[in-house]
N, C-alpha and C positions, 0 to 999 in steps of 0.2 A: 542488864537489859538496856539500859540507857547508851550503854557505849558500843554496845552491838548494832542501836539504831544507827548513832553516830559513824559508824568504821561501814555498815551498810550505803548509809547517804554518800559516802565518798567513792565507794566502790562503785556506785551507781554510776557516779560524777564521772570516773574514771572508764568505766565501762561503756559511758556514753559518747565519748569522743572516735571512736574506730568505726561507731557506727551510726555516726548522728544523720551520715548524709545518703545511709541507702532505707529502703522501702519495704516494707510490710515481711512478705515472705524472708528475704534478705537480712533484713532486720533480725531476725526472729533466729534463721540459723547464724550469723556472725556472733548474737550474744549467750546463744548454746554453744558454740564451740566454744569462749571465752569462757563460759563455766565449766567447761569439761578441762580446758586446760588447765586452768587454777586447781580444780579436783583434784589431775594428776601427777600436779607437781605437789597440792599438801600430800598425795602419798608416798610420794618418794624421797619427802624432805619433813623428818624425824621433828624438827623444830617448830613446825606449824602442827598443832594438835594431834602431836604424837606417830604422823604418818599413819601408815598402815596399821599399828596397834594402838589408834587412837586415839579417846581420854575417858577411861572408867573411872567411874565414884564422882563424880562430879554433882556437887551440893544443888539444890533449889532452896530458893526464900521459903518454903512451907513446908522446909522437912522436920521442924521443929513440933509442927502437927502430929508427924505419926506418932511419937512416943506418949505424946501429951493428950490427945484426942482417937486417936485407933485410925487405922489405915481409912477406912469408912469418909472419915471426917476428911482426912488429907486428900483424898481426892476430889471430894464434893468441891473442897476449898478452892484445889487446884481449876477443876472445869468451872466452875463460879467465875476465875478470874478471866480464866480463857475468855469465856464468856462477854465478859464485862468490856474488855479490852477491844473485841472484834465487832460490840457494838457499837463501841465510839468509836473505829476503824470507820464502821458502814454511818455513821452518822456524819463523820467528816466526810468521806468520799461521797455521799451522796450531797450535801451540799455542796461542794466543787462541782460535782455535773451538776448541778441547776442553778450554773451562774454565769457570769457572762466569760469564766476562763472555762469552766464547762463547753460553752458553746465553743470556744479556739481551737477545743482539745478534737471536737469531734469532724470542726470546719477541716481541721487538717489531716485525720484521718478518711474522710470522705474523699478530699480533693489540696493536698497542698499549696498547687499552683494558685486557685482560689483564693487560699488563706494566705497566702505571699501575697498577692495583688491587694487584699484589702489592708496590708501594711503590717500584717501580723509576724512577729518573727520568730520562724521554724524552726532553726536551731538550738534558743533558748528555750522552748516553751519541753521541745523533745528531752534535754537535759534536764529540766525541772523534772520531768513525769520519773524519769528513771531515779533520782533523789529520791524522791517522795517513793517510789514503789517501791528500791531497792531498801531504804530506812525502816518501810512499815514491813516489808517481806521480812527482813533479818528482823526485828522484835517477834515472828511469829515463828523463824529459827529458834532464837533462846528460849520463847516456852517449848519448844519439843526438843528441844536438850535438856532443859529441866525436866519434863516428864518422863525419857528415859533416863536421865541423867549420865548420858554418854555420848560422846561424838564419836561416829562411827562415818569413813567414807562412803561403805557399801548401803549409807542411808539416802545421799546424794546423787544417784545414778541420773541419769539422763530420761530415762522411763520415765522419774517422776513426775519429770516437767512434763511428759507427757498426759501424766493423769490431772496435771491442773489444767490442762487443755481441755482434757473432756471435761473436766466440771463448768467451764466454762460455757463451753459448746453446746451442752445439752442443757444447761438452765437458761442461758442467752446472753450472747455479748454486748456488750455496752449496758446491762442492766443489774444493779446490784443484787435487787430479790429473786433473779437466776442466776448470777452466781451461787448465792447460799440454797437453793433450791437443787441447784444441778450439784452442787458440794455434798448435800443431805443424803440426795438419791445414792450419790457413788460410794458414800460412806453404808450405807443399806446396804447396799447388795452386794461391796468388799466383807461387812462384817457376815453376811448372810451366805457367803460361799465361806469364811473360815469357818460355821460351824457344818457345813457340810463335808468341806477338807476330808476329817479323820474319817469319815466312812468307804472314804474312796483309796487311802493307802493301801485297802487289799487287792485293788485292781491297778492301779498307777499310781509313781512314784511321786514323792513330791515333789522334785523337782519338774515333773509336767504337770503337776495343777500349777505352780508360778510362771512357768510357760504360758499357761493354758489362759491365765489372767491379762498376761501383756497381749495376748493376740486376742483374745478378747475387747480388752480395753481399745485398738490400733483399727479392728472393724467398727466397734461403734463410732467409733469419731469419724469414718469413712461414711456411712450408713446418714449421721447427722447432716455430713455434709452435705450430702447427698438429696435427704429428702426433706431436714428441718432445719435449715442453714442459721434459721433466727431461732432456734431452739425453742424450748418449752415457753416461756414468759417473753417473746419479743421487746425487743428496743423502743421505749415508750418516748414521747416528744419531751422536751426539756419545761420543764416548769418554772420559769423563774418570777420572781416577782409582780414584774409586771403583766405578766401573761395569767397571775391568779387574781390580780386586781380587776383586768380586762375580763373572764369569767365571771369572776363576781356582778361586775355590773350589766354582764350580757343576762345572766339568772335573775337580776333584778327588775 
């Protein structure tokens, strides 16, 4: 896990230079095709995890559990860590936004020019972000290779990236407790249509309920745009120290 953060932060690093210097939408498709290409060259080149026939049987730290403790136990263990791991994720990212590299991070997505003119520098701050995202994204890779304990390409498609858009979108960008809110909901109602799935095989196939999902999933994000652009939990003002000190003394 440690070396997957590691081989992430650099891929970050590297993935940040083709696109350090275009803008939001721009952005966003230059480093989607850069994942689809990497995609489709590990599947056509056997030597990076197996290509097309992947890598089955691949161990987890806690498979020592099942034998010893009963299936039950290994995965409590397993979502426990998940768990633990994504709170100190959202404990450090939320103290970054509420500090004064929090404030650069947003000074520049607001308005670059701005945050150029007050001497802040753009290019290094957009390379750190991707480090950092790309590092903590890849530890959040190895647990869902541990939990299936397969690398499979047809896991990585491109749709993906699109469902962590809507999780975003619909709990609220820039705000951690929508993220994990708009995460929760999308995970509901993905597990709450697979138990609906098997009653519907008698009338369509399955492959149009997974259809039926992606164009589902492509209207709502249209829909959010649309009419709740700040999502569920809007983008709350930055809290930093001084600004709780300043309340305090205004309540006093």
């Amino acid at each position: 896990m440690l070396l997957s953060i590691a081989i992430g932060g650099i891929a970050g690093m590297v993935a940040s230079y083709p696109s350090i210097r275009l803008y939001e939408d721009y952005l966003g498709i230059t480093l989607l095709a850069i994942a689809e290409v990497i995609r489709l060259i590990q599947n056509n080149f056997t030597a990076i995890a197996g290509g097309t026939y992947g890598l089955p049987y691949v161990p987890g730290p806690l498979d020592w559990m099942r034998g010893t403790y009963g299936t039950t136990a290994y995965y409590a263990a397993f979502m426990s860590l998940v768990i633990i791991l994504a709170f100190l994720c959202f404990l450090y990212y939320n103290k970054l936004l509420n500090s004064p590299y929090g404030r650069v991070l947003r000074a520049i997505r607001d308005n670059e020019v701005v945050a150029k003119s007050l001497g802040k520098d753009i290019s290094r701050t957009k390379i750190q972000v991707m480090v950092v995202g790309s590092a903590l994204t890849s530890m959040a890779g190895a647990l869902y290779v541990y939990f299936v304990q397969s690398v499979s390409n047809d896991n990585y498609l491109p749709a993906i990236t699109f469902v962590m858009f809507l999780m975003v979108l619909l709990g609220g960008a820039g705000n951690f407790k929508g993220a994990v809110v708009g995460a929760a909901i999308y995970e509901i109602l993905d597990v709450g249509t697979s138990f609906i799935s098997p009653a519907l095989y008698q009338y369509v196939s399955g492959s149009m309920i997974a259809h039926t999902k992606f164009l589902v999933t492509g209207a709502l994000i249209l829909l959010i745009l649309l009419y709740r652009p700040r999502g569920l939990l809007p983008e709350q003002r930055i809290k930093t120290g001084g600004w709780e000190i300043l309340g305090k003394q205004r309540r006093s």
